[in-house]
Biopython code that builds the backbone (N, CA, C, O; Angstrom):
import numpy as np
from Bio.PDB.StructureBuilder import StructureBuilder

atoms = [
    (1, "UNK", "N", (13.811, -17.283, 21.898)),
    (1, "UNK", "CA", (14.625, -16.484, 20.998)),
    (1, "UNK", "C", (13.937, -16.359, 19.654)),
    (1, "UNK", "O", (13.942, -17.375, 18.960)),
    (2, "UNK", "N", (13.294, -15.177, 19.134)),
    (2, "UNK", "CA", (12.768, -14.819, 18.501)),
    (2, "UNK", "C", (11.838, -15.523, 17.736)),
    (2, "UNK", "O", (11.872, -15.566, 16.506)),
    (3, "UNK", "N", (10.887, -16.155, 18.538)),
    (3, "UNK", "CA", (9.862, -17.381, 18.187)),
    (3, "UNK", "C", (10.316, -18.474, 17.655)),
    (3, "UNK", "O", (9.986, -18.975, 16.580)),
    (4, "UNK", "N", (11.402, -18.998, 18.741)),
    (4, "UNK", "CA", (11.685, -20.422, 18.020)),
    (4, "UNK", "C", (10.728, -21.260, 18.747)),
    (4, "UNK", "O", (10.526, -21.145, 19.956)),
    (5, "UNK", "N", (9.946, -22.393, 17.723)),
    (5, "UNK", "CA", (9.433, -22.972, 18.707)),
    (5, "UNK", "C", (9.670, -24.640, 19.130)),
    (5, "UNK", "O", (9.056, -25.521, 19.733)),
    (6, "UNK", "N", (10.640, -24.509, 18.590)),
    (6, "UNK", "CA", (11.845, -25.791, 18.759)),
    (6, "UNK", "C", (13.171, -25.878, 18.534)),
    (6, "UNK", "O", (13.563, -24.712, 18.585)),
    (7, "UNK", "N", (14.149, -26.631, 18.301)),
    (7, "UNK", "CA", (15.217, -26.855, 18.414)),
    (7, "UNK", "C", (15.568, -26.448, 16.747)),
    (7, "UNK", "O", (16.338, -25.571, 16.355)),
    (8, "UNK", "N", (14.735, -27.389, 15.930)),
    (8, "UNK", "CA", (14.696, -26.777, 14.275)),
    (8, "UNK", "C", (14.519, -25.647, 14.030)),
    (8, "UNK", "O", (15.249, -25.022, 13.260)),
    (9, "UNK", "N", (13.509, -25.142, 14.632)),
    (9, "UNK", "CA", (13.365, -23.460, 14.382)),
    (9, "UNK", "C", (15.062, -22.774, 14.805)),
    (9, "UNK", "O", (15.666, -22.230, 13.880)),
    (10, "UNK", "N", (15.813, -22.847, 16.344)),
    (10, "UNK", "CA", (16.225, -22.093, 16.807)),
    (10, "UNK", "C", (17.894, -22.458, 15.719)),
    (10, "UNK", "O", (18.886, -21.748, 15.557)),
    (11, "UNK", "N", (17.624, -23.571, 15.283)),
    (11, "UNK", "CA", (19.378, -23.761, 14.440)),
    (11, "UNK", "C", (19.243, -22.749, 13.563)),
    (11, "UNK", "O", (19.992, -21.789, 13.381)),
    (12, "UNK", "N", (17.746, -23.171, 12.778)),
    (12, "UNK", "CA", (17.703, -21.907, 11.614)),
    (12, "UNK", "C", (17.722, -20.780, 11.706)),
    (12, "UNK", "O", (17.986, -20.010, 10.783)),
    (13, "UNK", "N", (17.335, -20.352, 13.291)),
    (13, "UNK", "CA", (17.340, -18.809, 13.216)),
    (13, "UNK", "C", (18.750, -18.341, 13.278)),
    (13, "UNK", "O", (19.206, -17.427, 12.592)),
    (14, "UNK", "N", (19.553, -19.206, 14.361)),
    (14, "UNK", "CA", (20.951, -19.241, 14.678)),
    (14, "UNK", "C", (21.832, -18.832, 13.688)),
    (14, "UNK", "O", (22.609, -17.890, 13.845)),
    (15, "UNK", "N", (21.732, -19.621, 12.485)),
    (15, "UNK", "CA", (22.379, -19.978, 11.138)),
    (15, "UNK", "C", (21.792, -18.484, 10.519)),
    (15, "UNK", "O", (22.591, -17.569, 10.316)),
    (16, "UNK", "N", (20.564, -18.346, 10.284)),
    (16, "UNK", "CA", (20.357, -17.231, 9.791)),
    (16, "UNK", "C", (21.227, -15.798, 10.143)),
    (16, "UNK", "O", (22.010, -15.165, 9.435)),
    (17, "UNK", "N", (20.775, -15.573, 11.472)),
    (17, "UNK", "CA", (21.242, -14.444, 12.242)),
    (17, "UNK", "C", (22.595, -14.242, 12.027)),
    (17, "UNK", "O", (23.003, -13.086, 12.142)),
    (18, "UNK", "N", (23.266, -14.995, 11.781)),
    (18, "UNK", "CA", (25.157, -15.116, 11.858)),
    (18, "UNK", "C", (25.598, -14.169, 11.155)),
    (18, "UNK", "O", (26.547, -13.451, 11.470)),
    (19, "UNK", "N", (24.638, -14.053, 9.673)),
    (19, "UNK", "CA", (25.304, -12.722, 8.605)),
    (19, "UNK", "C", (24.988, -11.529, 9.003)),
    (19, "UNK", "O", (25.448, -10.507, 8.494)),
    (20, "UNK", "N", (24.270, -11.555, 9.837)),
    (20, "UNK", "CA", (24.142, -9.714, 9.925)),
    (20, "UNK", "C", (24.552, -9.506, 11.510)),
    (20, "UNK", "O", (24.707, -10.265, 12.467)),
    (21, "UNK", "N", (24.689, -7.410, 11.184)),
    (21, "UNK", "CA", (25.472, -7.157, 12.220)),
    (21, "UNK", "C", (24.665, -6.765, 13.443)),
    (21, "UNK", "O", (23.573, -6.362, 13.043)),
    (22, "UNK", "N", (24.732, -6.720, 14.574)),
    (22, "UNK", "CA", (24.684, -6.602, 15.786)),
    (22, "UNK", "C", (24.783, -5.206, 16.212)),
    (22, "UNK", "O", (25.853, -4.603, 16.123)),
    (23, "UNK", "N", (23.501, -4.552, 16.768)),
    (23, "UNK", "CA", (23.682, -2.630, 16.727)),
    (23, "UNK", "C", (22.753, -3.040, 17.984)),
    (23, "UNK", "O", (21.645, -3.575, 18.014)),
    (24, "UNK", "N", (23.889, -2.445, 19.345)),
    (24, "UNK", "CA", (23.167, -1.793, 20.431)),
    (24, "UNK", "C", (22.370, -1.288, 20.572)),
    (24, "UNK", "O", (22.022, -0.869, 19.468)),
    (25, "UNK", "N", (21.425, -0.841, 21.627)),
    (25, "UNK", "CA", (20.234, -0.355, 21.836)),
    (25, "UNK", "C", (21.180, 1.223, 22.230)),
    (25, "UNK", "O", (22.392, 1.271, 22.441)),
    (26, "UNK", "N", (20.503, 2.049, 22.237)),
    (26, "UNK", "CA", (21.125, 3.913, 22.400)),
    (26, "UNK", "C", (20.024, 4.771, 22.601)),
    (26, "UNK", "O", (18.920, 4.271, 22.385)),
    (27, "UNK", "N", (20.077, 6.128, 23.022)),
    (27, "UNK", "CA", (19.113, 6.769, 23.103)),
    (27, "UNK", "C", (18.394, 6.835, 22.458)),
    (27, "UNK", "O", (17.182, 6.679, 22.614)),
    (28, "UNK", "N", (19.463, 7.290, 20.847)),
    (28, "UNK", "CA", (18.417, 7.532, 20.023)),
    (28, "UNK", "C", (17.337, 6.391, 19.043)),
    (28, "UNK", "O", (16.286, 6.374, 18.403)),
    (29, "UNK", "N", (18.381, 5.596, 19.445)),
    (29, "UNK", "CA", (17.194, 4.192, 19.073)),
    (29, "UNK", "C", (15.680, 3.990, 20.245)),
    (29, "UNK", "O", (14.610, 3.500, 19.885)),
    (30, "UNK", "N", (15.942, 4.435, 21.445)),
    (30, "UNK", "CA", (15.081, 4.993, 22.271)),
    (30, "UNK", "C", (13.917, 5.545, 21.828)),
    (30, "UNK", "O", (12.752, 5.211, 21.612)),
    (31, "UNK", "N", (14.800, 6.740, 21.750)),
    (31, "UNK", "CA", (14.168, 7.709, 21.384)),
    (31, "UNK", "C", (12.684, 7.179, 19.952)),
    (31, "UNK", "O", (11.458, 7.226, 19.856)),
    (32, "UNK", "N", (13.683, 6.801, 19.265)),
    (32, "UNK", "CA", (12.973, 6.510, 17.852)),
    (32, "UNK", "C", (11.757, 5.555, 18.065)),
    (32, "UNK", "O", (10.705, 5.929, 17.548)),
    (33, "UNK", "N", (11.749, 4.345, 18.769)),
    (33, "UNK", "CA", (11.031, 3.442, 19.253)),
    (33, "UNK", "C", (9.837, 4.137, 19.946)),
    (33, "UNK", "O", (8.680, 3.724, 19.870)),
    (34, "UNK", "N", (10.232, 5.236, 20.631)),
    (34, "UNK", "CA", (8.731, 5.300, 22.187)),
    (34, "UNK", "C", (8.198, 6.457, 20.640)),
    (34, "UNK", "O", (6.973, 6.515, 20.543)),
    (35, "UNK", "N", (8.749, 7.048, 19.862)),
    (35, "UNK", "CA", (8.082, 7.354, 18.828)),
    (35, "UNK", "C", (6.598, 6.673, 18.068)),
    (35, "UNK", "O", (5.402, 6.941, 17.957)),
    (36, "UNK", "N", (7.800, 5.406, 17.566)),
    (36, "UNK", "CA", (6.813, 4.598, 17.356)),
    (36, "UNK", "C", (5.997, 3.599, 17.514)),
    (36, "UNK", "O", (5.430, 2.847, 16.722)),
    (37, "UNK", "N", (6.024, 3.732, 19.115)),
    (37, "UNK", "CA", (4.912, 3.539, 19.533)),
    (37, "UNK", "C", (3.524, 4.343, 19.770)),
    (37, "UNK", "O", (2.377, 3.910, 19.883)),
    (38, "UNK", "N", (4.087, 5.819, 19.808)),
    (38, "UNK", "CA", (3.024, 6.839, 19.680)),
    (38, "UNK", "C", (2.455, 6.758, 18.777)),
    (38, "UNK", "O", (1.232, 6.783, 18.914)),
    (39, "UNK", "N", (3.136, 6.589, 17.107)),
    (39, "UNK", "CA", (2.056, 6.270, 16.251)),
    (39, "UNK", "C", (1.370, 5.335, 15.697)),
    (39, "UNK", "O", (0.463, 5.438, 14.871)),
    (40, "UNK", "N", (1.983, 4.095, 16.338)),
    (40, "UNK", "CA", (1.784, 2.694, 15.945)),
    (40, "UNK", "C", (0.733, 1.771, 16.794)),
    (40, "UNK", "O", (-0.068, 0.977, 16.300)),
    (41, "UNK", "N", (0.920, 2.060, 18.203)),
    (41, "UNK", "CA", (0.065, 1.462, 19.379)),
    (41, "UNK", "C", (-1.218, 1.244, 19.340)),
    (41, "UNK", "O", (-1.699, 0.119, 19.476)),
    (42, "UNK", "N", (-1.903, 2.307, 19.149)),
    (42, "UNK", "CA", (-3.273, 2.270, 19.127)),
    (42, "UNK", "C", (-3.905, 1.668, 17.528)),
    (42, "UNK", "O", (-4.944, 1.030, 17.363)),
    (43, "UNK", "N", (-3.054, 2.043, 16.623)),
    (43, "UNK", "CA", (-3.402, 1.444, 15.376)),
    (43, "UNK", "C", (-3.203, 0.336, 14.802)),
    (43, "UNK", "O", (-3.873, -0.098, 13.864)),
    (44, "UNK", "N", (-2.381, -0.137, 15.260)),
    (44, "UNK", "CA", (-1.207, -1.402, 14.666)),
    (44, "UNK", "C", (-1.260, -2.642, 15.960)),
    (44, "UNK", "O", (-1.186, -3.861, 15.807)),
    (45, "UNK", "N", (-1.403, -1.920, 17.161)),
    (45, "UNK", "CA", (-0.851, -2.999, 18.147)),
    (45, "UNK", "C", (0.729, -3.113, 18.599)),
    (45, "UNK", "O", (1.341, -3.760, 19.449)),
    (46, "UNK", "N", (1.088, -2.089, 17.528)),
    (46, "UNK", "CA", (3.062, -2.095, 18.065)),
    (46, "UNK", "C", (3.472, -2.050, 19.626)),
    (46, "UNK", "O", (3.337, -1.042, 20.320)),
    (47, "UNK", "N", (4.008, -3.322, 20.100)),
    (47, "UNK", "CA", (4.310, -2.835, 21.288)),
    (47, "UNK", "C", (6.019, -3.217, 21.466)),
    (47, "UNK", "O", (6.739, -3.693, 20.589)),
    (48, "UNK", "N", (6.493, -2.776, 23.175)),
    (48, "UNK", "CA", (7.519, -1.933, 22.809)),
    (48, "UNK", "C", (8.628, -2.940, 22.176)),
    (48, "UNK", "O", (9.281, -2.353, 21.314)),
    (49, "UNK", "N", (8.986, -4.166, 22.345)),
    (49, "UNK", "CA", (10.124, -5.035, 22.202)),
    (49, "UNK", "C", (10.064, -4.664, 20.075)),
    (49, "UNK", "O", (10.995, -4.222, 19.403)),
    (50, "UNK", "N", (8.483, -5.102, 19.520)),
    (50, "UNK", "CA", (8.680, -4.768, 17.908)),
    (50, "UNK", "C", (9.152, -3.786, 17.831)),
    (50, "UNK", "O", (9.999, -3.755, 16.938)),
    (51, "UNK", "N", (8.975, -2.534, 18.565)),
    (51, "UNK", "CA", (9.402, -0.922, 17.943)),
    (51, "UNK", "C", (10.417, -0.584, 18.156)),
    (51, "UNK", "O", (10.959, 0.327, 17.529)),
    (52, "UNK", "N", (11.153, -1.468, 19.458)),
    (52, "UNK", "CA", (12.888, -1.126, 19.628)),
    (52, "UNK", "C", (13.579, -1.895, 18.189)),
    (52, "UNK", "O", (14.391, -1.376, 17.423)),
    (53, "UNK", "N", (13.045, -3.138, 18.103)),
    (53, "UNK", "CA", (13.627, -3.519, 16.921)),
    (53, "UNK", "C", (13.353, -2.783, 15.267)),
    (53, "UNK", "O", (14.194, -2.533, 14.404)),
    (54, "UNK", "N", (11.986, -2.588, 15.246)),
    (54, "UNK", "CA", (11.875, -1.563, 14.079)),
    (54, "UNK", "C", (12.992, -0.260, 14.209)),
    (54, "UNK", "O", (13.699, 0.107, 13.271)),
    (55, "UNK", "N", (12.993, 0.356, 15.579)),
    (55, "UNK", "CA", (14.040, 1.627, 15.488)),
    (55, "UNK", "C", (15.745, 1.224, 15.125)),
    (55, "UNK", "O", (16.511, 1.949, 14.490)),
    (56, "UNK", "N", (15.970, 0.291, 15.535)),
    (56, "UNK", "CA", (17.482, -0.425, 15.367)),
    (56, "UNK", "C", (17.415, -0.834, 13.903)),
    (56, "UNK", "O", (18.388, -1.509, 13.566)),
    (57, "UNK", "N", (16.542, -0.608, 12.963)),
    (57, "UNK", "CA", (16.793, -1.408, 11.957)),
    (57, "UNK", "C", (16.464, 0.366, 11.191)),
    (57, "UNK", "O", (17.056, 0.630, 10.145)),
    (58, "UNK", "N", (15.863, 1.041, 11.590)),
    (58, "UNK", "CA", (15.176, 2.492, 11.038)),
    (58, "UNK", "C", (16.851, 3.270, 10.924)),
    (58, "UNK", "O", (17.427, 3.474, 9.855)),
    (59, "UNK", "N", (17.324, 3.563, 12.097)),
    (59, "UNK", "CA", (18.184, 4.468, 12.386)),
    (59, "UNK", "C", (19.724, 4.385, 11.650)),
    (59, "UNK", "O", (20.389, 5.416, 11.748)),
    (60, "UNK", "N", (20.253, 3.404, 11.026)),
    (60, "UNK", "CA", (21.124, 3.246, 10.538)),
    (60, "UNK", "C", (20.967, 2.874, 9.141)),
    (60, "UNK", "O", (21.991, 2.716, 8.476)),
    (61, "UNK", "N", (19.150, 2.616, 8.287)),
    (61, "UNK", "CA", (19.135, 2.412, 7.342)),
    (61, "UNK", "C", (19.515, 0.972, 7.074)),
    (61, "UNK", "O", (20.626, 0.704, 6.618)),
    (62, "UNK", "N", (18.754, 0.181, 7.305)),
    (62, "UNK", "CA", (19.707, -1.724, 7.431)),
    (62, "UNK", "C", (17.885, -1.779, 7.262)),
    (62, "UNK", "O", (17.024, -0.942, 7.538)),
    (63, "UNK", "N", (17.787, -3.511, 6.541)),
    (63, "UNK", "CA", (16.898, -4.147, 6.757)),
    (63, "UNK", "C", (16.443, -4.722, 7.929)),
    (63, "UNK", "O", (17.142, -4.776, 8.940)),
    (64, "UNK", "N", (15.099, -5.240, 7.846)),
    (64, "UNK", "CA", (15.096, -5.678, 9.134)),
    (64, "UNK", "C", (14.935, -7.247, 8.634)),
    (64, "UNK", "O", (14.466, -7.576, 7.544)),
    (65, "UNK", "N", (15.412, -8.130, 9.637)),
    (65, "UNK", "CA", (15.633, -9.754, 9.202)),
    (65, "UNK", "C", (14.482, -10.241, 9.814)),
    (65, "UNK", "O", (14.735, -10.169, 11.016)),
    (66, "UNK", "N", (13.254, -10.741, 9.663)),
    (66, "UNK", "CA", (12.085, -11.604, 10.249)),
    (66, "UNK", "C", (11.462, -11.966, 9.433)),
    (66, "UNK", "O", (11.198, -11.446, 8.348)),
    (67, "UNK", "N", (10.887, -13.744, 10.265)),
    (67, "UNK", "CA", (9.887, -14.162, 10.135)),
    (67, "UNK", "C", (8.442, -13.588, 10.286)),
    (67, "UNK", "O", (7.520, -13.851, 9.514)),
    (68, "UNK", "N", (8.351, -12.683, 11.499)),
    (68, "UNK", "CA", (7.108, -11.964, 11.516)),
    (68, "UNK", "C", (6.700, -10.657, 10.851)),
    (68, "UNK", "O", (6.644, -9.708, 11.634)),
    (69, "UNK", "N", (6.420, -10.411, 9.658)),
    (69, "UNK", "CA", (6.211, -9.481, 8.758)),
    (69, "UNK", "C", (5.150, -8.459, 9.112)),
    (69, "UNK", "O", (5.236, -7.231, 9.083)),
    (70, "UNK", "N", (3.750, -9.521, 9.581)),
    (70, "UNK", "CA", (2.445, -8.992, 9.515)),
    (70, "UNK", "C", (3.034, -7.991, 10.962)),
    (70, "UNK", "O", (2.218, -7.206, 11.445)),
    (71, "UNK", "N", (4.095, -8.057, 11.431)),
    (71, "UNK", "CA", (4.346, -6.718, 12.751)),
    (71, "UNK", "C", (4.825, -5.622, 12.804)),
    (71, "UNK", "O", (4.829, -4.706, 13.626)),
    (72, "UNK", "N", (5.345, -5.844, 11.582)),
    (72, "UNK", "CA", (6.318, -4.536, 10.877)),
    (72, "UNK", "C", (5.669, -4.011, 9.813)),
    (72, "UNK", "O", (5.873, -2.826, 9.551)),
    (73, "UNK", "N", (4.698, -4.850, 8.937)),
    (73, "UNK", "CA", (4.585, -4.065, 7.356)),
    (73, "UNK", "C", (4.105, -2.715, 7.399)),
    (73, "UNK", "O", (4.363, -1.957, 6.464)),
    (74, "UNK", "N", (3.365, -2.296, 8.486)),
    (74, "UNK", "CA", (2.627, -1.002, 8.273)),
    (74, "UNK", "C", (3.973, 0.265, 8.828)),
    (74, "UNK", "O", (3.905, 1.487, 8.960)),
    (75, "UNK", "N", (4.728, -0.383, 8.971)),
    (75, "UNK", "CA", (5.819, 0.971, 9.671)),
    (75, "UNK", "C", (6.444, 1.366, 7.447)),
    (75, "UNK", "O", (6.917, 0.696, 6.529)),
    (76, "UNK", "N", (6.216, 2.101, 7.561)),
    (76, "UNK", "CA", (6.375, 2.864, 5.912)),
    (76, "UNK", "C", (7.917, 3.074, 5.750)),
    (76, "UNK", "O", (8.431, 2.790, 4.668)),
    (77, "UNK", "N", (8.897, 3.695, 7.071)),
    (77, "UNK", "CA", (9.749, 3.998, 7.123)),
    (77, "UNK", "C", (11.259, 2.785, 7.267)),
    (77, "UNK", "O", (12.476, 2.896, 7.421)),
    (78, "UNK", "N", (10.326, 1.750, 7.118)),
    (78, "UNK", "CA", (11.190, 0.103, 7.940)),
    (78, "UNK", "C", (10.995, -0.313, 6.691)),
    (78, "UNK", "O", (9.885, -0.353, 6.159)),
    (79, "UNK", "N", (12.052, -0.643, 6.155)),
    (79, "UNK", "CA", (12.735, -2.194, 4.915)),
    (79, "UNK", "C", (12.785, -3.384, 5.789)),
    (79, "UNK", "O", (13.492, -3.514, 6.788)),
    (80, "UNK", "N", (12.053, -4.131, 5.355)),
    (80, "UNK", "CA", (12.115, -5.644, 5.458)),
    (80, "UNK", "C", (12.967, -6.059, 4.589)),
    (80, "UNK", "O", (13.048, -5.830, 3.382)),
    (81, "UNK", "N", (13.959, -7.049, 5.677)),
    (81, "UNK", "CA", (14.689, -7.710, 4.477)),
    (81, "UNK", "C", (13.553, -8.846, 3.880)),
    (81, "UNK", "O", (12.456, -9.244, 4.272)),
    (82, "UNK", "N", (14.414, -9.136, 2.740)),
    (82, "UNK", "CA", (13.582, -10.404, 1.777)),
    (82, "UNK", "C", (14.667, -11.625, 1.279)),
    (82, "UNK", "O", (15.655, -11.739, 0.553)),
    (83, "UNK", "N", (13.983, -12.285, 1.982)),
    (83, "UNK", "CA", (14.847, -13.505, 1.712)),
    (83, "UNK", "C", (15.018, -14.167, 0.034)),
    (83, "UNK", "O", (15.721, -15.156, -0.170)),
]
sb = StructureBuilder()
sb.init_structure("model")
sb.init_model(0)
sb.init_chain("A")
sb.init_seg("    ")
for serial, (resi, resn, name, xyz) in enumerate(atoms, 1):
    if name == "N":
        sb.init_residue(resn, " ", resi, " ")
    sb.init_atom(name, np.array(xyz, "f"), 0.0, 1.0, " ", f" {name:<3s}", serial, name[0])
structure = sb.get_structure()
């Protein structure tokens, strides 16, 4: 679960995750994702599980909550949240 790589990691992510909301996967989050993978793949390495989550965080305008930054920073259109 989203690179826990122990029991400490997974409370904190647990605890973390609790405040924010929960948005289904949909076409157009689909949609938005195999997007960006068209422009991201060959340049970036985006593959598909980061770009569904970049599109779920794109499409409604919401930050995105992670530890892994260096996977997202080059998407221009994606807010990272900041802790």
């Amino acid at each position: 679960m989203l690179g826990a790589q122990n029991k400490q990691d997974l409370v904190k992510i647990k605890k973390s995750i609790s405040r924010f909301i929960i948005i289904l996967v949909n076409e157009d989050i689909n949609t938005k994702a195999s997007s960006l993978i068209e422009k991201y793949a060959l340049s970036h390495g985006l593959e598909l599980p980061d770009s569904l989550n970049a599109a779920t965080s794109i499409l409604p305008s919401l930050e995105l909550f992670t530890y892994n930054i260096k996977d997202y920073k080059f998407i221009s259109e994606l807010s990272l949240f900041k802790s």
